[in-house]
N, C-alpha and C positions, 0 to 999 in steps of 0.2 A: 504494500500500500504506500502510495506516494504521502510522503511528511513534509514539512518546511523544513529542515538540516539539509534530507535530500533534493528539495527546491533550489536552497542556497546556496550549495556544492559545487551545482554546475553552471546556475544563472550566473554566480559573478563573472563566469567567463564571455558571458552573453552583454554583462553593461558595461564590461571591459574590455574590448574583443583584443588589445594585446597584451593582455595578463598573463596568456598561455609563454609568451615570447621572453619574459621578463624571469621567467623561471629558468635559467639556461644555468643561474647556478645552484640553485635549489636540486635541481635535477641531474646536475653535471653532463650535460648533453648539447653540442653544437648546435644549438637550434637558430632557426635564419629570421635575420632580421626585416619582420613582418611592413611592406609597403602599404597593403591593407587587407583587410579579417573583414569577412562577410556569414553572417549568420544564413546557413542553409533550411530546407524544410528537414526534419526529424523522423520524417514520416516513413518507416521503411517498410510498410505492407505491400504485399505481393497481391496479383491480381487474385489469387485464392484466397479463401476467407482465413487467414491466419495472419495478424495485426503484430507486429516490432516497429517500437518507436525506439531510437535514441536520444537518451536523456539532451544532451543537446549535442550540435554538427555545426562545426566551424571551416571557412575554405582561406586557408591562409594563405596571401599571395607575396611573395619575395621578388627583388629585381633580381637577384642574385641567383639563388634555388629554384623559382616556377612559385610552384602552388602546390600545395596540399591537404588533405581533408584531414579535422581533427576529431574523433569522437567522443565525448565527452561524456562518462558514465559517473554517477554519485553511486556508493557503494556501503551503505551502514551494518552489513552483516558476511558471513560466509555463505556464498549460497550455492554448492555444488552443480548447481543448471548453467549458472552464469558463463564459464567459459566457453561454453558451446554457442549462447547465444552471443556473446564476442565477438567469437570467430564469424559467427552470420555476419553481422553488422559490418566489420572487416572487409570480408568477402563481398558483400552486395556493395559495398556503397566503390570498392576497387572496381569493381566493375560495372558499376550505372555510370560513374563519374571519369574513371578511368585517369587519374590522378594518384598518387602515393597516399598510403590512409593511414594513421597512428589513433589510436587508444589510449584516453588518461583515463585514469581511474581515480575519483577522488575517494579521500578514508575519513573517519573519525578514530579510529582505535588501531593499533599500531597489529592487533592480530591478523585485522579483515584487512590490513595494507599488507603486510607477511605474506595473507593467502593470496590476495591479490596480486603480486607483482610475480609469482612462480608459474612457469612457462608450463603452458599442458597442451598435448597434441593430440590430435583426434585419431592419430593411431598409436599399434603397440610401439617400444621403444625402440625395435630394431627397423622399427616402419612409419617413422612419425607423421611423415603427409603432409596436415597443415598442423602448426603451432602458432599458437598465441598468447605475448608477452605484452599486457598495456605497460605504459609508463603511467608509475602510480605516485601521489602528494599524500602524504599525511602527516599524524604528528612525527614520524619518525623521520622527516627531512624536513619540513616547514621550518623557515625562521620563528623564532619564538621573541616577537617583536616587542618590548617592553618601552622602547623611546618614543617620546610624545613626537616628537624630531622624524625619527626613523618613519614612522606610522605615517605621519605627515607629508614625506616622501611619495608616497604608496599608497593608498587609502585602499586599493582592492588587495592589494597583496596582505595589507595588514587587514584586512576583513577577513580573507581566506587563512590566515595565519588562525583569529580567533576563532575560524570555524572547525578549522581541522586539531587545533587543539581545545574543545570544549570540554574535554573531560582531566585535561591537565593540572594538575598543584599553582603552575602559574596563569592558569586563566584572568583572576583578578587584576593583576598588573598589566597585563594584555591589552582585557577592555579599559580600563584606568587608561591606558596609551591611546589608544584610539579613541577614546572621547575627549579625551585634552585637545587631540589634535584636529577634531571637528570643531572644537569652537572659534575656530581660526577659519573656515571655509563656507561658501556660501549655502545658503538652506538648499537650494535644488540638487548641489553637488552632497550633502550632508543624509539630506532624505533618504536616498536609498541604501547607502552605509549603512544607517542605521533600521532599516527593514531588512536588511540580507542579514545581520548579524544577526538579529532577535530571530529572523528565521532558522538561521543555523544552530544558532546554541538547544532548538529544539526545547525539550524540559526539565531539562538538566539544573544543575543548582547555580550555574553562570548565569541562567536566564534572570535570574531573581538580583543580581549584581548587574547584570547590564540598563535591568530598566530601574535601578536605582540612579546608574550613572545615569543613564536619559534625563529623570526627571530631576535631576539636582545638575549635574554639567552643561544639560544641552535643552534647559525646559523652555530658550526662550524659543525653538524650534516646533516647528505646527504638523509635525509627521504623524502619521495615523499611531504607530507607536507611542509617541508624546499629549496626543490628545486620551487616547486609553490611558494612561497612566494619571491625566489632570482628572478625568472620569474618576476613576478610581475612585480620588484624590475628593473629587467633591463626594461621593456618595457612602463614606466612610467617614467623612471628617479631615478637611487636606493635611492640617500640620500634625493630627495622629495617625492618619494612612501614610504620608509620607515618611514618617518617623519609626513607624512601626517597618516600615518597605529599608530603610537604612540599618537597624539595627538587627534586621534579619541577613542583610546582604553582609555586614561586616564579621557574622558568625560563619556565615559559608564560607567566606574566603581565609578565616584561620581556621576551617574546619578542614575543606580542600587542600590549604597548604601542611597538614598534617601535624598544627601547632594543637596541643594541649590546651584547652579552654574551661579554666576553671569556674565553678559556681561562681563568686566572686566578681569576674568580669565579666561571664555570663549575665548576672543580674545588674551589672550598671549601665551595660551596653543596651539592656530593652528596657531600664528603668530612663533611659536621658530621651527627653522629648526637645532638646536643642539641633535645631537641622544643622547649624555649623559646625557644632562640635562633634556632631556621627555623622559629618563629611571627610572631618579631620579625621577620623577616628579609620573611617574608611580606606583613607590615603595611606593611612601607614599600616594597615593590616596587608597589604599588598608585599612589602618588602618587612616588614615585622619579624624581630628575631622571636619574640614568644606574645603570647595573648597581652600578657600585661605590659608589652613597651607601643602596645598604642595609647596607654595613657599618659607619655610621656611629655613632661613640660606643663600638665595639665593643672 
């Protein structure tokens, strides 16, 4: 069943058509310096009634290289079907287009990137036939982008960075980076950053840390994201929804980062109803050597 993580995975590469090209060290792969990226139809059914769509299809053109097709699969589990239908997707679109065809495969978890990137061939081993090997992004190559700076560089790449790592210890500082570096750029370019992120992180415990930052970093922003969150915000009570939304996020992120959270600061962290100080409090939960040195200075 199609999710928002696996929405997000492969759309960024759809609002950034040369995202793919910018990964050349991520990847460690010669890849050609994109003239321009056209978003193709997805649509790979056969005149028989049997439907294959690919998550999305890129036709990359170089002065250099030509042109070539890029297929673009979101991947959130193992799924022993999947390299059969690969190799279709591979094969049909080699030869509807008749152009050189490559496979990414995006991950969230470093296992389904493992399975994914291991070459299988549709025959026995002394007969392999056809094989197919995507090139695969997850948390196990992704930059693990923490500079407001860096992010700011990048906005898709640092999107894709939080997306592929959503379930990592450094998620916090991640999104922390990337909402810094949105309040520097304009709401049209801001907007869908922050709808691919909240799509990606899925339901995970980042999601609860993302739309904190939204609504305390980037609330002066009108995104369908930021409006649910001021929702929220009126139909609860804004400065105890949003207070309550802060002091929940700053416990996931030294729970994530695998810090020790004593009663103690457990109960002051949901006992403070000051939005600036469980912002602070937030900032340094991110880079925090233990629970109690976010109260530092205080």
């Amino acid at each position: 069943m199609v999710n928002p993580p696996h929405e997000a995975m492969h759309h960024i590469f759809r609002h950034d058509l040369h995202l793919f090209s910018r990964l050349k060290d991520v990847l460690e792969l010669p890849l050609p310096a994109v003239v321009e990226a056209v978003v193709l139809p997805n649509d790979l059914t056969e005149t028989r009634p049997v439907e294959r769509r690919v998550d999305t299809l890129l036709r990359l053109d170089s002065a250099k290289d030509g042109s070539l097709l890029l297929a673009i699969e979101a991947q959130g589990k193992k799924d022993p079907a999947k390299p059969a239908s690969w190799a279709y997707y591979v094969s049909y679109l080699w030869k509807k287009y008749g152009l050189p065809t490559a496979l990414l495969v995006v991950c969230q978890d470093r296992a389904t990137a493992e399975w994914a990137a291991r070459p299988v061939a549709s025959g026995p081993a002394y007969m392999p036939t056809l094989s197919i090997r995507p090139i695969v992004v997850g948390p196990h190559n992704m930059p693990v982008i923490t500079d407001p700076a860096k992010a700011g560089e990048d906005l898709a790449l640092a999107t894709l960075s939080a997306i592929t790592h959503a379930g990592d210890p450094d998620i916090g500082a991640i999104l922390k980076a990337l909402s810094t570096a949105l309040q520097d750029v304009p709401e049209n370019v801001a907007d869908p950053i922050i709808e691919f992120t909240a799509q990606g992180l899925g339901k995970r415990p980042a999601q609860d840390i993302w739309r904190t930052l939204v609504a305390v970093d980037l609330s002066f922003y009108k995104s369908y994201l930021s409006e649910e969150l001021r929702e929220e915000g009126r139909s609860e009570g804004k400065a105890e929804g949003r207070a309550q939304a802060s002091a929940d996020a700053i416990l996931v992120v030294l729970e994530q980062r695998g810090l020790d959270v004593p009663d103690a600061v457990r109960a002051r962290v949901t006992g403070c109803d000051d939005p600036e100080l469980l912002h602070r409090w937030l900032t340094r939960a991110v880079t925090a050597a233990s629970a109690e040195d976010i109260f530092t200075d205080e």
